[in-house]
N, C-alpha and C positions, 0 to 999 in steps of 0.2 A: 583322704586316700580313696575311700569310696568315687567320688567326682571326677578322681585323676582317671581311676579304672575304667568308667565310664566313659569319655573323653576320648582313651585311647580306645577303645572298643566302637567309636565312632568313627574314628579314623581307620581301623581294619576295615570297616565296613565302606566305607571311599577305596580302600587300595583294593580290593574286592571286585566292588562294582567299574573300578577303573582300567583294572588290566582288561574284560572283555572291551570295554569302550575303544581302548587305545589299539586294539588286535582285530576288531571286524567294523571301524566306522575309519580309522586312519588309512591315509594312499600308501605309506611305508605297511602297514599291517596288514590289507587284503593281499598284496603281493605276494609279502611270506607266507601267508596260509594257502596259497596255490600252491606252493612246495610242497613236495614229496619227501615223508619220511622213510627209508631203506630197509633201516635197521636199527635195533632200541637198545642201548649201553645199560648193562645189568651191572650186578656187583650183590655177592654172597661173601661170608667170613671173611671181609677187609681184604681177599686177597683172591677171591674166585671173579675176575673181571673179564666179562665175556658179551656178546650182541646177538640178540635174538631176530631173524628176518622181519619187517613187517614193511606195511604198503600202502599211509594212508596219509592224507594232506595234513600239514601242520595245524591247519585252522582246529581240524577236527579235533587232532592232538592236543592242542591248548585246552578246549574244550573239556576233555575227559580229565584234564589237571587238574582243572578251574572246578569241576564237580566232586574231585577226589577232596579237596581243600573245604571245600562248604560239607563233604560228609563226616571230616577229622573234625568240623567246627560244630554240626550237628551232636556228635560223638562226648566232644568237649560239654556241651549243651547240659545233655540228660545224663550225660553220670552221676553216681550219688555221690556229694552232697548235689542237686541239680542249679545252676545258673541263677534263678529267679530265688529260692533257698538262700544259695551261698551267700549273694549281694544284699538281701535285705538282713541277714545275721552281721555284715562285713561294715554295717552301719552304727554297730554297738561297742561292735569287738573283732577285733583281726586274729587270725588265723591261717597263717597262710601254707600250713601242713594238712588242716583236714579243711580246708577250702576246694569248691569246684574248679578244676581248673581256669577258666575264662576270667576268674578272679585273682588268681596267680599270675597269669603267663604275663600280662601287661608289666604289676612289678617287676616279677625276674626278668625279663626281656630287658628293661629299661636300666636294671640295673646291673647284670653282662655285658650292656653296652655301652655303660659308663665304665667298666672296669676296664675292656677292651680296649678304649680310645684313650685312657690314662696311660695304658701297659706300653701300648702302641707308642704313645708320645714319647715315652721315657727311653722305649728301645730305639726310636729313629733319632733322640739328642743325643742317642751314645754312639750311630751310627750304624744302626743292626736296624737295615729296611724289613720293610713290610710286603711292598710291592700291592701291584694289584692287575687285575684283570682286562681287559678291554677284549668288544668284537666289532668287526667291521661291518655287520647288518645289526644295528641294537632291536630289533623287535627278535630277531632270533638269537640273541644274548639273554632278552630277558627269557625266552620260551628254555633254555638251556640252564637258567638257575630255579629256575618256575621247578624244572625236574629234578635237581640234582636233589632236593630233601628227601624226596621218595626213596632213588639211589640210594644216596652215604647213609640213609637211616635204615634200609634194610638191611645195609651191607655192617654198616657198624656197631649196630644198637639191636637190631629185630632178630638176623641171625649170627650174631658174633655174643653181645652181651646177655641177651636172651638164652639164647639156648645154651650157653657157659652156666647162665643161672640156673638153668630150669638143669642141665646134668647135676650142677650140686644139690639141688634141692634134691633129686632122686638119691642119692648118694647119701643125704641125710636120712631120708626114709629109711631106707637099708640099713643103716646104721643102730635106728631106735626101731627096728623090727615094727614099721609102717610102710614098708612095700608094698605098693597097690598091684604087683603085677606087671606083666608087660603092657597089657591095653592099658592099665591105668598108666604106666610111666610113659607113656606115647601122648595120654592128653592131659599128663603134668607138663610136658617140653610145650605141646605146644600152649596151653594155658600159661604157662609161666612167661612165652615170648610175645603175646598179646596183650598181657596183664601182668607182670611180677608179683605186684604188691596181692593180689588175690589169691594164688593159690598157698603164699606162706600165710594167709589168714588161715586158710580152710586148715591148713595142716597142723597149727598151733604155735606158728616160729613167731616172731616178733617182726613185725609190719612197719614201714614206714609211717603209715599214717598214723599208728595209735603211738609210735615210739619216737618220731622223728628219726631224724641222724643214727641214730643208736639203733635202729630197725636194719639198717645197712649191715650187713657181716663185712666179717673182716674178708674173705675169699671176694665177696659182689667189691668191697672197696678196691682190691685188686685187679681184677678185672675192670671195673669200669676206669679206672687211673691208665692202664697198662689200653685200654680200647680208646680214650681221649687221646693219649697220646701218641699212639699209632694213625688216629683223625689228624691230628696237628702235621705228624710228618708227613703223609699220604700230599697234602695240599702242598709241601712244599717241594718233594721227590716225582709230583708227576707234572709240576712244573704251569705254563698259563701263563706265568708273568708274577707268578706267587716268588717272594725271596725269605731267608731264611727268619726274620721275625713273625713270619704269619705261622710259625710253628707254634710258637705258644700262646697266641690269641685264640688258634683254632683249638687249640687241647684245651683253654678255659673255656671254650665255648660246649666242645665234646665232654667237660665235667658238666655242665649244665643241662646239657639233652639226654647224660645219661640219667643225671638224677631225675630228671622227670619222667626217664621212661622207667624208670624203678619204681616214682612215685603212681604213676598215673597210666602208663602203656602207652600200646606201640602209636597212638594217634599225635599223644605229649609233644616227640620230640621234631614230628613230622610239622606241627605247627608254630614250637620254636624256630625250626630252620627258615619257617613257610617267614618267618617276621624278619629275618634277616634278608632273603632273597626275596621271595615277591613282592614282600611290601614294600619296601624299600625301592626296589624295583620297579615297582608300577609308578612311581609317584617320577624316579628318576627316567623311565623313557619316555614319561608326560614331556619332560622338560626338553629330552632331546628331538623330542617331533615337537617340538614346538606349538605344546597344545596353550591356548590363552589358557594365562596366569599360573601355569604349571611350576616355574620359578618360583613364583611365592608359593606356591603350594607344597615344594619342598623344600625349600631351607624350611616352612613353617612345619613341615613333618620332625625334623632333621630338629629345630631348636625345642620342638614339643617332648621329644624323646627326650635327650640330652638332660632338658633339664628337668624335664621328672625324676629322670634318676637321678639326677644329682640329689635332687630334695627327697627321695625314697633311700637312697644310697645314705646321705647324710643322718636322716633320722632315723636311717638302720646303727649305724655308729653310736651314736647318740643313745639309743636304746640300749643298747650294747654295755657300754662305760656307765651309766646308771646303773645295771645289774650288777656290773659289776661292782657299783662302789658300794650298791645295797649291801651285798653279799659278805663284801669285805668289814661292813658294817656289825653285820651280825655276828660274824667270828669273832670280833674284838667284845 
């Protein structure tokens, strides 16, 4: 598992280094960085979507992406448990609740996207499409998925599910006469929408990390079900070329980025997104400008993924049904 993690964390670091290559050394890629951006597509509480003026070439814009993505990967880096830490423990013994996240994300990724592309198949043999996307410039399709995790993750996760949270937790305060105040309840909201899992340490409640699953309340399960699902329909009511099966791949995928933004904060879910979209992406506009060997280079993404999870996915099962046969063991 250790080797896989790694592995994949070699291949981030190719889709990484790949998207500037293919955006300021490609003829389709200098073009579109000569464009002009106008104005920048916002989105607050899943429902406040709105564009802020601005006035500056694409190139640049990818750019300030491209550094936003290596600071959530920095972010990821030195948290505690840290990277270097996590990985050389993750050789004994797995962990993958108080693991660093860089140790995480490759699993769960891999295996979201095996549950994905099962859910998928099952729903297009019953005849309940998927749909999908296309743009007519692909260098500015990828610059337009490159941003939407910034987007949907502010709008859905940073101020929808966050600060849902961080109200409740104040509200519990209040309750067990631990009101900090108004200034304290101002940088509970916003500690809570940066970090979740920290301020219910500080406060005494039960943390994901040290509780698993069971650290989640009932109210955070609520919300975050009712904010996934709202993600799911969003993709398919604002339309793209999205039909109605991409409602409940996106709402599995919106359980997975919520839970990590519970587990881990607001960087979690912005780099889950980042593995669907630009990774993915970068390797897929290789192919379309027709960079040498970019074809194998992504079915080789594409079967590397796949069938990690399959083999994480399966040995998750597998784990699973031995506990449980243990368990069933010891009651008799």
């Amino acid at each position: 598992m250790t080797a896989l993690v790694l592995i994949f964390l070699v291949s981030y670091l190719i889709s990484m280094i790949l998207g500037p290559i293919l955006f300021y050394t490609s003829r389709e890629g200098l073009d579109a960085s000569s464009n002009m951006i106008t104005k920048l597509p916002l989105s607050l509480l899943m429902i406040a979507n709105f564009s802020i003026p601005m006035g500056t070439y694409v190139g640049i814009f990818f750019l300030a992406i491209w550094l936003l993505y290596v600071v959530a990967f920095v972010l990821a880096w030195i948290d505690v448990p840290t990277f270097p830490i996590s990985i050389k423990k993750a050789t004994q013994q797995v962990n993958l609740i108080g693991s660093n996240y860089l140790v995480v994300l490759p699993q769960l990724s891999v295996i979201v996207l095996v549950v994905i592309a099962v859910l998928q198949t099952l729903q297009e043999s019953a005849g309940v499409q998927t749909g999908s996307i296309s743009f007519q410039n692909p260098v500015l399709g990828f610059l337009s998925v490159s941003y939407a995790p910034f987007v949907e993750e502010l709008s859905y996760r940073i101020t929808t599910l966050g600060l849902l949270d961080g109200l409740y937790l104040v509200w519990r305060t209040r309750r067990q006469e631990q009101y900090p105040g108004f200034k304290g309840a101002v940088h509970l909201l916003i500690g809570t929408m940066w970090k979740p899992d920290r301020p219910k340490k500080l406060l005494g409640f039960k943390t994901i990390r040290d509780n698993g699953l069971k650290g989640i309340s009932r109210i955070e399960w609520l919300i975050l079900i009712a904010t996934s699902g709202a993600f799911g329909a969003a993709h398919y009511l604002y339309g793209g070329g999205w039909e109605i099966g991409k409602v409940s791949t996106a709402m599995i995928s919106g359980l997975a980025l919520g839970y990590v933004y519970l587990r881990y904060g607001a960087y979690a879910p912005i780099l889950l997104h980042w593995y669907f979209n630009y990774y993915f992406g970068a390797f897929d506009l290789a192919s379309q400008l027709k960079m040498p060997s970019a074809d194998l280079l992504a079915v080789g993404t594409e079967f590397l993924n796949l069938g990690g999870g399959i083999i994480l996915a399966s040995g998750l099962i597998v784990a699973s049904v031995v506990r449980l046969w243990s368990a069933a063991r010891r009651r008799v």
